[in-house]
C-alpha positions as a printed Julia matrix, in Angstrom:
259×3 Matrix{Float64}:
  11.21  -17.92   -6.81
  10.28  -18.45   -2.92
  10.71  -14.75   -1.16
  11.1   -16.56    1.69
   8.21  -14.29    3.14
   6.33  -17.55    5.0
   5.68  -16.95    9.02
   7.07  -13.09    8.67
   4.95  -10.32    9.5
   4.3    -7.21    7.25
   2.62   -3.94    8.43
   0.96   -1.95    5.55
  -0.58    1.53    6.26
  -3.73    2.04    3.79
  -3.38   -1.79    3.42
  -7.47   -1.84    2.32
  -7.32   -0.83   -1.1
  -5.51   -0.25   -4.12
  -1.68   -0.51   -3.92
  -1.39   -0.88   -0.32
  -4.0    -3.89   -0.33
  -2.64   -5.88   -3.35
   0.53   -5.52   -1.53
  -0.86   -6.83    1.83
  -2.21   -9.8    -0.42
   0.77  -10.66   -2.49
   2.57  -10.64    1.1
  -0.43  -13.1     2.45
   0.5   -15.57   -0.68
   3.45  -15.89   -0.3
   2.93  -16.93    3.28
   3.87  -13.96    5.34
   0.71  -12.52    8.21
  -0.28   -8.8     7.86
  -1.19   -5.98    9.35
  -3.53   -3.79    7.88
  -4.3    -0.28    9.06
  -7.03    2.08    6.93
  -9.51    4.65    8.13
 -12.78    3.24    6.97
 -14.43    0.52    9.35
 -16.0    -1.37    6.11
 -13.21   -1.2     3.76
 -10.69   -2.46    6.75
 -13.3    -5.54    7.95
 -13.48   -6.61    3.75
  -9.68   -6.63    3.59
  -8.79   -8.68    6.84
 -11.55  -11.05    5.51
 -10.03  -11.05    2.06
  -6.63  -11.53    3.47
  -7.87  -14.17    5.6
  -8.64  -16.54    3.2
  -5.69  -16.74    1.48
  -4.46  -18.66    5.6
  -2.72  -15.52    6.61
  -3.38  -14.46   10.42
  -4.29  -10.83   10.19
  -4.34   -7.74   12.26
  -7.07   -5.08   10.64
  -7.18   -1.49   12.82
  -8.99    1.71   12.1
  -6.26    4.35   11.96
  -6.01    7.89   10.67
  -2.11    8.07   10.1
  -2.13   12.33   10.43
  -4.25   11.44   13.99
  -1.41   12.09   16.95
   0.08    8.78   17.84
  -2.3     6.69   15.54
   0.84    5.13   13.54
   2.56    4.32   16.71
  -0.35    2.52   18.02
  -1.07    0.45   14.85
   2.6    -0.6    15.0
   2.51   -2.07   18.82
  -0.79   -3.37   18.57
  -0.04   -4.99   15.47
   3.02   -6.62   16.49
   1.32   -7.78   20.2
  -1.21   -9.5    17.98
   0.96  -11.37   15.42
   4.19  -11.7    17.7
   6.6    -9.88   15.66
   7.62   -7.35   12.7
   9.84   -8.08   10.04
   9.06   -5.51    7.37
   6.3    -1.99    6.67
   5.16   -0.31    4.27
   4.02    3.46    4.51
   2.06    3.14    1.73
  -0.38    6.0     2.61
  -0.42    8.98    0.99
  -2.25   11.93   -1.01
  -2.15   15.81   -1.77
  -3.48   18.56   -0.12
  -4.93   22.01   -2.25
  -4.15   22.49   -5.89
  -1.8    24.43   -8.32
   0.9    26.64   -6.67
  -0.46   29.9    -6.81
  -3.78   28.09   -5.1
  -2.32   26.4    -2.67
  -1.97   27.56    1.62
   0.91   27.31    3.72
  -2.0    24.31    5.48
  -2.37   22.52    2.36
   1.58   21.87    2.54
   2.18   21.21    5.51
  -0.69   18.34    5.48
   0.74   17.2     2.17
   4.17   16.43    3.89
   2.98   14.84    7.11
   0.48   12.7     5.09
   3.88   11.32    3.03
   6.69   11.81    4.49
   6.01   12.72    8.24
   3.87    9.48    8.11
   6.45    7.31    6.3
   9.24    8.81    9.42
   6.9     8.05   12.29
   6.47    4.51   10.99
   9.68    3.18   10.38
  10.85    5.09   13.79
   8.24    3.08   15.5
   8.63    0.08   14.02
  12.42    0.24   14.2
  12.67   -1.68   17.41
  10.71   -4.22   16.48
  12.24   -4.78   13.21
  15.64   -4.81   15.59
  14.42   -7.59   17.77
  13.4    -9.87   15.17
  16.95   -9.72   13.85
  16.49   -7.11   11.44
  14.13   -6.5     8.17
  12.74   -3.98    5.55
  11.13   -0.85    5.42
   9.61    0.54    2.17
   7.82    3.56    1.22
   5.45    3.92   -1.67
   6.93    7.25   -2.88
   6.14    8.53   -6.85
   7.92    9.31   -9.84
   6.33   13.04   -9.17
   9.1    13.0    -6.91
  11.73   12.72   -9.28
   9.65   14.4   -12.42
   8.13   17.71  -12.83
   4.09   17.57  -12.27
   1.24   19.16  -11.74
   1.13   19.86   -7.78
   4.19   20.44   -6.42
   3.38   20.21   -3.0
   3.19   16.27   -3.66
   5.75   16.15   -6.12
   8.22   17.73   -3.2
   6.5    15.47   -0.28
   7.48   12.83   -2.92
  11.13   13.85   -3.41
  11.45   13.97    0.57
  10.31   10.32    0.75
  13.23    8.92   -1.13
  15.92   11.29   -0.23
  14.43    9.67    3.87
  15.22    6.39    2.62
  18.37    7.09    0.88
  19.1     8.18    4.77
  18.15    5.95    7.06
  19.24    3.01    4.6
  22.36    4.28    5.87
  21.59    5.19    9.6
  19.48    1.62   10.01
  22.14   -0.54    8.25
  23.64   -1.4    11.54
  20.06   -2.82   13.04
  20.54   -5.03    9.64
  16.9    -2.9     8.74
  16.89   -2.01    5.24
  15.0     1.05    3.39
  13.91    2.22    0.2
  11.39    4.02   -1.89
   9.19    2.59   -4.78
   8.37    4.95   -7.3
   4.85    3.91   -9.12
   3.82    5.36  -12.3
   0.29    6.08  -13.03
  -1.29    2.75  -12.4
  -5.03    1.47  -13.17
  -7.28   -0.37  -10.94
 -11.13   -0.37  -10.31
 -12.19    2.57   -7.92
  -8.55    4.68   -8.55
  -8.02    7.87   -9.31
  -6.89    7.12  -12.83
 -10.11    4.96  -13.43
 -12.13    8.07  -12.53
 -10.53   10.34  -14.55
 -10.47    7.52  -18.05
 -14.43    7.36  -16.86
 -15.21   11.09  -16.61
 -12.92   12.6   -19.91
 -11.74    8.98  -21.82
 -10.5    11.01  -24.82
  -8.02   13.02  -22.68
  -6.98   10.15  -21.14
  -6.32    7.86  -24.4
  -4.5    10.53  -25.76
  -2.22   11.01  -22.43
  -1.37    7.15  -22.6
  -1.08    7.35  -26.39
   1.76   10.31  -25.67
   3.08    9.0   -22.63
   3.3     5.56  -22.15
   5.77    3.33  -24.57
   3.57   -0.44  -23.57
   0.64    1.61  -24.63
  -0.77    1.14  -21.1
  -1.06    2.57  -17.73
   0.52   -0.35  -14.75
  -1.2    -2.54  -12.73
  -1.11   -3.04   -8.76
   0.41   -6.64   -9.12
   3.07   -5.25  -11.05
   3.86   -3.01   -8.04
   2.77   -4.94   -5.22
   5.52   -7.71   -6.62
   8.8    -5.42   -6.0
   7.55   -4.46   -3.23
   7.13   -7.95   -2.3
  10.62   -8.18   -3.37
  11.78   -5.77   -1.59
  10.45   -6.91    1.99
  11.81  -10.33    0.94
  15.28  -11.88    2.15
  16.09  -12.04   -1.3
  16.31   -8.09   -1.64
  19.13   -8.66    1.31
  21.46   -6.38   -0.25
  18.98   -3.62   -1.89
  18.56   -0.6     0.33
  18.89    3.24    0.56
  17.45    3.61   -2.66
  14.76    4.2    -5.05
  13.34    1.58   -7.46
  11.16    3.24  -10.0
   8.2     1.11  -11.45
   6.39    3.06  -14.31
   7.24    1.09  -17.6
   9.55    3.87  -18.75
   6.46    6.44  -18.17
   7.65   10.32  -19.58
   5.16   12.42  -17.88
   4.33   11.72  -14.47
   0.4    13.36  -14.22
  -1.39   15.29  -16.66
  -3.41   18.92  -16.06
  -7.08   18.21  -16.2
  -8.16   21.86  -15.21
């Protein structure tokens, strides 16, 4: 199927590795030119030259999303330098401190602005360039933590925020013709992740959490998330929006308590 992606332009936050990057790439195949943001200089200059050779142009900028005004600026300079926006992705994101009882009032409140305050401050800046261009898509990498009880509940609730915000504005942004919605990832596998780490450092624990957990007998992959998303920035997704599409092959638990 042709997404119809070729000569758009994508912005992906933490578009240098893992989910955010195979998204950037499956994006750059299927013709579209991307904006990457992340907050390492070496990571960032390997994934515009990555994404480069697969003929996309490309717009690489060293950005710490929680830094005041550092979204906004990755927005406008990215669209300046590849002429216009026609989807995001707020795929950066994280956790802050540890179980409840551990946790500070800090650790939450950098929990939600790494999520959802990030996620917000993106699509409100790139909402008038996704207006210009005639409209587009807006997608947020959220979890199913945030519809599952978890360990850390700080980032299961950040979580649960991000797709109740695009259950919203897929409302409030219908009449810019901008459409938004969550994708909710299950534990997925990939070199240098945090599931890797944790199969490396305890692989019995591990094999017995997919064993319990996981009916395909697997953890997912970033191509099978970075294609909905994909999807979901594509013209073909023209009547998907203010809601949640949950990619975890029919994953029970969402995270498992290593301490």
């Amino acid at each position: 199927m042709d997404l119809k992606l070729r000569d758009k332009v994508v912005l992906v936050t933490g578009g240098t590795r893992g989910i955010g990057h195979a998204i950037a790439r499956r994006c750059a195949e299927e013709g579209a030119h991307v904006g990457v943001c992340g907050r390492t200089k070496q990571t960032l200059d390997a994934a515009v030259e990555s994404l480069s050779k697969l003929g996309a142009r490309v717009h690489g900028e060293q950005v710490d999303v929680l830094a005041k005004g550092g979204v906004e600026q990755f927005v406008d300079a990215a669209s300046r330098a590849l002429g216009r926006v026609d989807g995001v992705v707020a795929n950066v994101g994280g956790t802050f401190g540890g179980s409840f009882l551990e946790t500070t009032p800090e650790d939450w409140v950098k929990t939600l602005e790494v999520n959802l305050v990030h996620a917000a401050r993106l699509i409100r800046a790139a909402a008038p360039h996704l207006a210009q261009a005639g409209g587009g898509s807006a997608v947020i990498i959220a979890s199913i933590s945030g519809s599952r009880p978890g360990p850390r509940p700080q980032y299961g609730a950040s979580k649960a925020a991000e797709i109740a915000l695009a259950a919203s504005l897929g409302r409030e942004l219908a009449g810019l013709k901008i459409r938004v919605n969550t994708v909710s990832p299950g534990s997925i596998l990939f070199e240098g992740g945090s599931w890797a780490k944790r199969a490396h450092d305890r692989p019995e624990r591990i094999a017995e959490f997919v064993k319990r957990e996981f009916p395909w007998g697997r953890m997912g992959t970033l191509d099978e998330v970075a294609d909905v998303v994909a999807f979901l920035l594509s013209p073909r997704a023209s009547w998907v929006s203010g809601t949640d599409v949950v990619v975890d092959g029919a994953q029970n638990t969402p995270s498992i308590q290593l301490t």
